[in-house]
C-alpha positions as CSV (number, residue, x, y, z in Angstrom):
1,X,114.2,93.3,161.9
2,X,115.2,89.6,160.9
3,X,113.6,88.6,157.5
4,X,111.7,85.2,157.4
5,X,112.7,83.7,154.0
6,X,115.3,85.1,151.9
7,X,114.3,85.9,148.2
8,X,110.8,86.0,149.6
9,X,108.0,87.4,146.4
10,X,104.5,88.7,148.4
11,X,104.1,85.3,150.4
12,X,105.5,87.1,153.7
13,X,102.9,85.0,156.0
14,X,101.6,81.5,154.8
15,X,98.6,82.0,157.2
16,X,97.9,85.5,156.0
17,X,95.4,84.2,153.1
18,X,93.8,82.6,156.3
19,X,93.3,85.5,158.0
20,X,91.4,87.4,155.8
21,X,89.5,84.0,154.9
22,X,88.2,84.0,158.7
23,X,87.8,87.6,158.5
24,X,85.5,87.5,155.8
25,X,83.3,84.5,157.8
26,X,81.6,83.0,154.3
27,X,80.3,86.3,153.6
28,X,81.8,89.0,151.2
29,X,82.7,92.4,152.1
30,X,80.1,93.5,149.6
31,X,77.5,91.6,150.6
32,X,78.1,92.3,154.7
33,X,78.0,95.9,154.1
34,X,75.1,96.0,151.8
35,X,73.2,93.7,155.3
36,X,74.4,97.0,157.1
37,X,72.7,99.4,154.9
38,X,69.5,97.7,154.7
39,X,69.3,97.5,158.6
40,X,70.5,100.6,159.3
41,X,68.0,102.5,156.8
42,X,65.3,99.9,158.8
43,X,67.0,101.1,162.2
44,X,65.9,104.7,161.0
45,X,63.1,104.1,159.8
46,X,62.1,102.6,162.9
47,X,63.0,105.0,165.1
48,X,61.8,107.8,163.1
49,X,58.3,106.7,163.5
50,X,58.8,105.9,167.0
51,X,59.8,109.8,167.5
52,X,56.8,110.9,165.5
53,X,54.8,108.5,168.1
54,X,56.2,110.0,171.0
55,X,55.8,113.7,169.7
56,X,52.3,112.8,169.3
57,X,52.0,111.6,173.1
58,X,54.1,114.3,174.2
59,X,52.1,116.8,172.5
60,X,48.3,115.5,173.0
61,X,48.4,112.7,175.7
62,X,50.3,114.5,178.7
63,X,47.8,117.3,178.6
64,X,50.8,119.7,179.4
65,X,50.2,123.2,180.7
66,X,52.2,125.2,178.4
67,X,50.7,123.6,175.5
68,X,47.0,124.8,174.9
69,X,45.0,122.4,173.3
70,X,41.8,123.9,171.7
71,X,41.6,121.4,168.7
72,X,40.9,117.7,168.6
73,X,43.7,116.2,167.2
74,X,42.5,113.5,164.2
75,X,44.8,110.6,164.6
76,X,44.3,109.4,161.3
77,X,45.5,112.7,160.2
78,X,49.0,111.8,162.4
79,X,49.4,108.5,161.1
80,X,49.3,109.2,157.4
81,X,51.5,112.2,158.0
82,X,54.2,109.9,159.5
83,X,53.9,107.3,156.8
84,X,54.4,110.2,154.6
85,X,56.9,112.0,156.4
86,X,59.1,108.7,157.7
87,X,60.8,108.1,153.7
88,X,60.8,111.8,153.5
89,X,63.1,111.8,156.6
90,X,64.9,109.1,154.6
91,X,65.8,110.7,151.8
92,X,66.6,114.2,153.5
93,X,69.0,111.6,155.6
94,X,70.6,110.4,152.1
95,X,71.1,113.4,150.7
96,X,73.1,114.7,153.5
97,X,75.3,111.7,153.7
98,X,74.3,109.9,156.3
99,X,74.5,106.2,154.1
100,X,78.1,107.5,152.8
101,X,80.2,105.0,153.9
102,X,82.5,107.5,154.8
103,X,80.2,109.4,157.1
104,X,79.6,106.0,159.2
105,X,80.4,104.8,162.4
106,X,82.6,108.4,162.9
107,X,80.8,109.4,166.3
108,X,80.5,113.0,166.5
109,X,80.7,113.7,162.5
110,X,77.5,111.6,162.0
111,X,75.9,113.0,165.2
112,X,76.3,116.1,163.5
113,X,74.4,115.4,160.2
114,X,72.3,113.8,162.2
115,X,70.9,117.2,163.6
116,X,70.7,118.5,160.3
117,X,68.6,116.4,158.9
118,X,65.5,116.7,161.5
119,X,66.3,120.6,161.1
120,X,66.0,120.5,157.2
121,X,62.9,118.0,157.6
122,X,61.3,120.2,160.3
123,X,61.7,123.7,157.9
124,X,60.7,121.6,154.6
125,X,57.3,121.2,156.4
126,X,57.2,124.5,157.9
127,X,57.4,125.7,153.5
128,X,54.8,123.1,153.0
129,X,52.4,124.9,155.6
130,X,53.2,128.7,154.5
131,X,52.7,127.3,151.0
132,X,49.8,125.4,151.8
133,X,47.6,127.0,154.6
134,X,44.9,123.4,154.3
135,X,47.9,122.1,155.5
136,X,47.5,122.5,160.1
137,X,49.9,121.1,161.7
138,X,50.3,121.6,165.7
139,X,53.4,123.7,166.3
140,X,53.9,121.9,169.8
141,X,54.2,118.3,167.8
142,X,56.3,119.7,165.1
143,X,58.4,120.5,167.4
144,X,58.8,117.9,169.6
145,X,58.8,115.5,166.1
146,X,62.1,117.9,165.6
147,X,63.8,116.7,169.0
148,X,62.4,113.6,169.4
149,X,63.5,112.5,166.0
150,X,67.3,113.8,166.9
151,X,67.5,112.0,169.9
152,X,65.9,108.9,168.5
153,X,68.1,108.8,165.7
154,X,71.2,109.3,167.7
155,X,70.3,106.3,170.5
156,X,69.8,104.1,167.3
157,X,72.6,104.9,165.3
158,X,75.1,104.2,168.8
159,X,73.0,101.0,169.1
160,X,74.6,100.1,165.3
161,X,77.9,101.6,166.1
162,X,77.8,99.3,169.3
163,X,76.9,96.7,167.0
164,X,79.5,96.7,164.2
165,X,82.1,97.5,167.1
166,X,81.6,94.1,168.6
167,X,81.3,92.5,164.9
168,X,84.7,93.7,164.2
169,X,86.6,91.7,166.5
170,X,85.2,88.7,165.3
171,X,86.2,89.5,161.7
172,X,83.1,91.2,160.2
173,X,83.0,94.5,158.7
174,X,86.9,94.6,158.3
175,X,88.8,96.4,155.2
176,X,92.2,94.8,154.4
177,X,94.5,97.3,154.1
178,X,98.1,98.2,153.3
179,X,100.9,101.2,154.6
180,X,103.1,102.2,152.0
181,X,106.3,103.2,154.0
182,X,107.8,101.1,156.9
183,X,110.1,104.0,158.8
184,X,109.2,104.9,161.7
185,X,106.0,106.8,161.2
186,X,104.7,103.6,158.7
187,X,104.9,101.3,162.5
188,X,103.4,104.1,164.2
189,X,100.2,104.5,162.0
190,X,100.2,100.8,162.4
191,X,100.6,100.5,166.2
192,X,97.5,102.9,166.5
193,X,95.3,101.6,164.2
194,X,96.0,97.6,165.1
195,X,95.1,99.3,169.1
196,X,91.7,100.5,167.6
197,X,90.1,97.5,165.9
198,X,86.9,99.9,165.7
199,X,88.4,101.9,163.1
200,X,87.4,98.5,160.7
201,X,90.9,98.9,159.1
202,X,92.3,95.7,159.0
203,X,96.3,96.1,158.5
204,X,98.1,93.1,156.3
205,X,101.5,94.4,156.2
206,X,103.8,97.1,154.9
207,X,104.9,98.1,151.2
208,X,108.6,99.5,151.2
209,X,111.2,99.7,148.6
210,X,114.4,99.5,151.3
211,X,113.1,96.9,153.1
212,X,113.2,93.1,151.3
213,X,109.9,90.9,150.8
214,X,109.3,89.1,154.0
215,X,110.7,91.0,156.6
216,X,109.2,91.2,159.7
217,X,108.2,95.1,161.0
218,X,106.0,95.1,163.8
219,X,104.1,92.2,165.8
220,X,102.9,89.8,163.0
221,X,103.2,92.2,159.9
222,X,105.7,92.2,157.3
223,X,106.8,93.7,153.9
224,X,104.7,92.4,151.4
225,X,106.5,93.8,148.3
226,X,108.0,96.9,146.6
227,X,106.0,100.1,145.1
228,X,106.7,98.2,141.8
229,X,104.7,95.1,142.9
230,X,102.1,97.1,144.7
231,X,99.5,96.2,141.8
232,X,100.1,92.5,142.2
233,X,100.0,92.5,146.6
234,X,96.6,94.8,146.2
235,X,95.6,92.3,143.6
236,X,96.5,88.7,145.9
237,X,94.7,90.4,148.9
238,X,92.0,92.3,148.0
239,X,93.3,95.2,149.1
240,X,91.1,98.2,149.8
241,X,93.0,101.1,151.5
242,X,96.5,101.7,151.3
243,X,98.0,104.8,154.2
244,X,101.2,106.3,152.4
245,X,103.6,107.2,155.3
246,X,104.5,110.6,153.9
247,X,108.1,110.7,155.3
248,X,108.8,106.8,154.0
249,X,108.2,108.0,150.6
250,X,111.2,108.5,148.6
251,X,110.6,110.5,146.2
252,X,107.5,112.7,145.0
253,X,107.5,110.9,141.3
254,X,106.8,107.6,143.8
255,X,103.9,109.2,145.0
256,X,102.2,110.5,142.3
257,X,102.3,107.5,140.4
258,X,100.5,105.8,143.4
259,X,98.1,108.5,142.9
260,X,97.9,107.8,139.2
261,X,97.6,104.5,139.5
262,X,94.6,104.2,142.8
263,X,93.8,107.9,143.4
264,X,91.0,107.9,141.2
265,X,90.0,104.2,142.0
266,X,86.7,102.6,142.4
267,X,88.1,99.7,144.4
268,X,90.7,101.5,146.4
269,X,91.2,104.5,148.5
270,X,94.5,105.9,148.8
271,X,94.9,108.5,152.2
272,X,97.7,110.1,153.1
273,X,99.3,110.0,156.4
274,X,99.3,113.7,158.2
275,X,103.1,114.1,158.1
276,X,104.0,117.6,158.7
277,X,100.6,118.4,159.1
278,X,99.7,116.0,161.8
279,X,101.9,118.9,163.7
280,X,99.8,121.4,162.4
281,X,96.6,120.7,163.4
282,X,95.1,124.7,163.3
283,X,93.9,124.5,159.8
284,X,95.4,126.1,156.5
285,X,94.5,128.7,154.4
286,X,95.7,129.4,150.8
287,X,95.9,132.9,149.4
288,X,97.4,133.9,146.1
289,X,100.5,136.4,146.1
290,X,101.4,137.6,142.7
291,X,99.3,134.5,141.6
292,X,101.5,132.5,143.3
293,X,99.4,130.3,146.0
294,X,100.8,130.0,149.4
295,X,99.6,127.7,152.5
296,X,99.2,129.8,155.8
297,X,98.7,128.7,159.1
298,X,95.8,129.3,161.5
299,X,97.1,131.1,165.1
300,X,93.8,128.9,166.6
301,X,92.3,126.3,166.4
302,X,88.2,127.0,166.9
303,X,87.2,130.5,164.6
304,X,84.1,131.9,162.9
305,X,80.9,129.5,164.5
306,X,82.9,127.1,166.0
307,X,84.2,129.5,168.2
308,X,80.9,131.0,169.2
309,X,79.1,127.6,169.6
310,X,82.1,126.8,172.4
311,X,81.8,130.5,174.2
312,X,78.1,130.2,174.3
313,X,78.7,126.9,176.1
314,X,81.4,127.8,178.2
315,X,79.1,130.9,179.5
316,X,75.6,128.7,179.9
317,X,77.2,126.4,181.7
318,X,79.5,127.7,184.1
319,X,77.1,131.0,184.7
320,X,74.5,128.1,186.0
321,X,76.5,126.2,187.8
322,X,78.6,129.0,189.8
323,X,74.8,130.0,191.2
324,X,74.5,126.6,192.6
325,X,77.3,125.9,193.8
326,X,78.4,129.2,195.3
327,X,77.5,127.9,198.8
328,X,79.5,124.7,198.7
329,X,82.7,126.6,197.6
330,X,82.3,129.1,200.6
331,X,82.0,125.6,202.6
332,X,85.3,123.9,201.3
333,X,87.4,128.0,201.5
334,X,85.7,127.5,205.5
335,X,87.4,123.9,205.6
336,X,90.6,124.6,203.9
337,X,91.3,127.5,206.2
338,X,90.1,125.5,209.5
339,X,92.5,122.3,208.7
340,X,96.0,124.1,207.7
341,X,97.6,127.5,207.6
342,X,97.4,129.2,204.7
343,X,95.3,131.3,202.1
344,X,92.4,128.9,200.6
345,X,93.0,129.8,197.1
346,X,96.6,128.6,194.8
347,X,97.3,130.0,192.1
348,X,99.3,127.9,189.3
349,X,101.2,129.7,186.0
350,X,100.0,127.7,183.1
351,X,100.1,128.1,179.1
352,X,97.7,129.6,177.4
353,X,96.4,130.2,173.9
354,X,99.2,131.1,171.8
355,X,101.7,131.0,174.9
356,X,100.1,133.2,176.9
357,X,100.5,132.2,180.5
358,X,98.1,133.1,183.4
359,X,97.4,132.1,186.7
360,X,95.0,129.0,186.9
361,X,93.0,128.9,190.5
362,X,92.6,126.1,192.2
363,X,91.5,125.3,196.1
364,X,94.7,124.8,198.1
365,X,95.2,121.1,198.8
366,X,99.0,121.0,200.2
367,X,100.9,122.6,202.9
368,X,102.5,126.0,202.7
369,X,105.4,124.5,203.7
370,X,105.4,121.5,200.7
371,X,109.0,122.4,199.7
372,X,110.6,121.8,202.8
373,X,108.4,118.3,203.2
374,X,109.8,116.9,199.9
375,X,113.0,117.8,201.0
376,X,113.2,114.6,203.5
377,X,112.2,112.8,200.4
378,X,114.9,113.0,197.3
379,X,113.3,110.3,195.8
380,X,110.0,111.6,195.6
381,X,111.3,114.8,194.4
382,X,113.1,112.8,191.8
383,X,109.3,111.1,190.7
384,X,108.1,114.6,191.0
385,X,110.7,115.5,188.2
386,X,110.2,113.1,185.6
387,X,106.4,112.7,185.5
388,X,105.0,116.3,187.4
389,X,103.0,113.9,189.4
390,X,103.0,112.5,192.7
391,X,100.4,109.1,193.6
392,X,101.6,109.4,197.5
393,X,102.5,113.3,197.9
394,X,102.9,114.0,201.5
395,X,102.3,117.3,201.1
396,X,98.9,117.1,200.6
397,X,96.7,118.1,203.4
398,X,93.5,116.2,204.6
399,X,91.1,118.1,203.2
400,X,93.3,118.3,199.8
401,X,93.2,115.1,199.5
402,X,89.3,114.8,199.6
403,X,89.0,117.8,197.4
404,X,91.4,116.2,194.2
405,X,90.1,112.8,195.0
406,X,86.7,114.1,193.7
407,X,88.3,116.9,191.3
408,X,86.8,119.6,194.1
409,X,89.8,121.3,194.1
410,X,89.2,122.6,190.4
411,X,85.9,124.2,191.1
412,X,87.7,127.7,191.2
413,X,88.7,127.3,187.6
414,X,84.8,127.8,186.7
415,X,86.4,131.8,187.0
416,X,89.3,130.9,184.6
417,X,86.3,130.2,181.9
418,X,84.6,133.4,182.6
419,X,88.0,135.2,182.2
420,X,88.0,133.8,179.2
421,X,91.1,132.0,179.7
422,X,90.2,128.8,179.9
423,X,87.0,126.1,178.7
424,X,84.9,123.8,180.3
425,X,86.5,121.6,177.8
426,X,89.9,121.3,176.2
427,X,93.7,120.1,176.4
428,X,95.1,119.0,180.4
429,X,96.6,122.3,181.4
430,X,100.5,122.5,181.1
431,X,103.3,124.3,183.1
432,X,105.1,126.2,181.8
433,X,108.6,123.8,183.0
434,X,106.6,121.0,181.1
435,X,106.3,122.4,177.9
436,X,110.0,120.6,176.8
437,X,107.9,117.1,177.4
438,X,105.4,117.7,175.0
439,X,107.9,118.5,172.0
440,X,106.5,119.2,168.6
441,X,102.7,118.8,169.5
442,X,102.9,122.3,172.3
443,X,102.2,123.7,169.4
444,X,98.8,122.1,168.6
445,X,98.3,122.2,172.5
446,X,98.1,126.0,172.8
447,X,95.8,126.3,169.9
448,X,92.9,126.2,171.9
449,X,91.9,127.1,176.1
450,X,93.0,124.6,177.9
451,X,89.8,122.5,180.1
452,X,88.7,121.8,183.2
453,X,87.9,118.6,181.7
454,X,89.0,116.3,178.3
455,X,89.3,113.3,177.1
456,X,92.5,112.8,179.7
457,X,89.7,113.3,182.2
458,X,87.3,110.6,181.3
459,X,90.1,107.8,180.4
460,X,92.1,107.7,183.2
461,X,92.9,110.9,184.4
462,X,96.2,111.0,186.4
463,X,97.3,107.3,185.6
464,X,97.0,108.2,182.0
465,X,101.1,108.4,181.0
466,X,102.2,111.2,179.1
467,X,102.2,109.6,175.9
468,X,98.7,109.1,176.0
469,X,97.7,112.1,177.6
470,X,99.6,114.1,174.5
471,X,97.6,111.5,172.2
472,X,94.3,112.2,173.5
473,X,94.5,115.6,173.4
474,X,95.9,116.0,170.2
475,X,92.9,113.9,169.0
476,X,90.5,116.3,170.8
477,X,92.3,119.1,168.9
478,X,92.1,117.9,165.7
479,X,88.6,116.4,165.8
480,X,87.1,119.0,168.1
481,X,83.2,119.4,167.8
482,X,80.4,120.7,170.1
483,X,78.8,117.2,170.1
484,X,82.4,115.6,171.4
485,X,81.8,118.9,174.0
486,X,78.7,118.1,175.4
487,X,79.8,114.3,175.2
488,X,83.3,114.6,177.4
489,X,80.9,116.4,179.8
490,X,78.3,114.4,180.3
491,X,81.3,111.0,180.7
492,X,83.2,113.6,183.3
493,X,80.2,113.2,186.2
494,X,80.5,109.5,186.7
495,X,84.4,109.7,186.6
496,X,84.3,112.4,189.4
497,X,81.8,111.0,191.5
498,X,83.6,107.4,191.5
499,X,87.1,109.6,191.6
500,X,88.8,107.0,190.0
501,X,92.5,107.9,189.1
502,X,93.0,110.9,191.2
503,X,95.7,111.7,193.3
């Protein structure tokens, strides 16, 4: 670290007022998020009614054969009931958070309130009916209003995520913000967040007692001040979220006056980093002993409805497709056997929940003989080593390499799910000889059933490093929903049929 102008106040970077001058683009923070609420209560609105319209069509224009039409739907009737129904949506929408700020532009958070609030809608009017039987409403278009409007919803709400995404990098819709604590973990925080210019968090710089004003940390950002002149850099900037790095902090007085000072804030938001709990990623629970309150730790990850809503999945899923595709896995066990020696099935000892290992099956794609091959090759074996991977393994066999190109080799892990041992979704599986790479986070890891698929799977696959393998999945870990679920499936067909990074 080499610091840019000895006895340096909060003035670290001359351009830095600059900066957040372009950012802002002649319109306030304020005002450009206030633009974003009114369009995206309009986007609603708008797609709303065009789910009401298309329930109507779906349910009396397509003359359908399992619905049984013997009344003559008033369309009069229909329209005034949407213009009724469209700012009753609205507010159902408000009062389940979907115009909190802090509900926005999440992904699979707001997807999630976003079913809710058709489903509340949809049993309001279902009251309004028992209570008031003048009231006829055609099941069929209720309930097609009920998916429609989810679905409609959803598309426009990714359209305005898309939106603000791309307004980001060019400066709009940006928080100025500030990480208390400049260790190690404070450049961390900052390396990830400054990768993801979605998140909207626009980092100006570090606040941290042992390093002096003006320092240079990471890339363009400096040390701004002390704790003590935190008040005046928050006031200079505009600051409006400021990360402690819980390991940076000195001392615990330090970080309740912080509290004191912003935690109760209108202008600011103070979060904490994860710390120690970034490790533990399970859950807690408290429970009084002698009315002293103690935090325990979750053994897993998914419990109660979260881990029914995955099961049920898991089981729909891989019970439909096994029927399917029974034929073509007779077909590749018939081509394995006919192009190399050896039985058609491998078996592979991986963790499990908790550390429990078991046998993962997968269609044979090398030799019988691999160990011998990569013998003649030290330096492969060497590769093999370090990373656990091989791009140009000359053990694999000519039909093996066809099968992994296309993930075909993993079919027989459909069985691993109905053992229960493993999800259609979840963590990369690990050896057990690779559990020393992962350090710390094996723990989070074997929280929940490793996947035939994750979010390694749809970004890259096997030229994902290890780093970023272990920081994907430990995202999917900690922000695990059944939307992100049915999401990582649906973005694992394309990647398979292109079979881009597999080897």
């Amino acid at each position: 670290m080499k610091s840019l102008a000895p006895g340096f106040d909060v003035h670290p970077d001359t351009s830095l007022k600059e900066k957040i001058q372009r950012a802002s683009r002649g319109l306030s923070r304020q005002a450009q998020w206030r633009l974003f609420y009114v369009g995206l209560i309009f986007v609603d609105a708008l797609m709303i009614g065009l789910a009401f319209g298309l329930a109507y069509l779906f349910r009396f224009r397509l003359n359908l054969t399992f619905f049984h039409l013997n009344v003559t739907p008033l369309p009069s009737f229909y329209l005034n009931l949407v213009l009724f129904l469209i700012p009753v949506w609205l507010v159902i929408f408000a009062f389940l958070g979907l115009y909190d700020r802090q509900n926005l532009l999440g992904g699979n958070q707001e997807y999630a309130l976003l079913f809710r609030g058709p489903t509340v809608g949809l049993l309001l009017v279902v009251v309004a009916g028992f209570l008031e039987p003048a009231l006829i409403i055609a099941r069929g278009w209720l309930l097609s209003a009920w998916v429609f409007t989810f679905l409609c919803t959803a598309v426009g709400r990714f359209g305005v995520r898309q939106t603000v995404a791309f307004l980001r990098q060019h400066g709009y819709f940006l928080t100025p913000t500030l990480i208390v604590g400049a260790n190690q973990e404070g450049r961390s925080l900052a390396e990830q967040l400054l990768r993801f210019k979605s998140s909207g968090l626009h980092i100006l710089g570090f606040i941290d007692d042992r390093v002096p004003p003006g320092t240079a940390l990471y890339r363009n950002l400096c040390a701004l001040g002390t704790v003590e002149q935190l008040d005046k850099v928050v006031s200079q900037y505009g600051i409006e979220e400021i990360i402690l790095a819980v390991s940076a902090i000195s001392s615990r007085d330090k970080m309740l006056s912080i509290f004191k000072r912003y935690g109760v804030s209108s202008d600011v938001n103070v979060r904490l980093s994860s710390g120690l709990y970034e490790i533990i990623t399970t859950g807690l629970t408290i429970k009084e002993f002698a009315y002293v309150p103690l935090v325990g730790v979750n053994k897993v990850r998914l419990t109660g409805v979260d881990s029914l809503l995955k099961f049920a999945l898991d089981y729909a899923l891989t019970l439909l497709g096994l029927i399917l595709i029974t034929p073509m896995l007779l077909l590749i066990a018939l081509a394995i056997k006919l192009d190399s020696p050896g039985p058609a099935i491998h078996r592979r000892r991986v963790m499990g929940v908790n550390g429990r290992q078991f046998d993962a099956f997968k269609f044979r794609t090398m030799d019988v003989n691999g160990d011998s091959i990569l013998d003649s090759h030290p330096d492969l074996r060497a590769e093999l080593a370090l990373n656990h991977k091989l791009k140009d393994d000359p053990r694999i066999t000519r039909v093996g390499g066809f099968l992994r190109k296309y993930s075909l080799d993993e079919l027989p892990q459909l069985f691993n799910v109905l053992k229960r041992d493993m999800s259609l979704v979840g963590p990369r599986m690990i050896s057990p000889a690779e559990m020393e790479k992962y350090s710390q986070w094996g723990i989070n890891l074997l929280t929940v059933k490793p996947g035939l698929t994750g979010l390694w799977q749809v970004s890259g696959r096997s030229d994902v490093s290890y780093e970023e393998r272990v920081r994907l999945d430990m995202y999917y870990v900690r922000n695990w929903t059944i939307w992100l679920d049915l999401q990582l499936i649906l973005a694992t067909i394309p990647v398979v049929l292109y079979g881009r990074g597999a080897y």
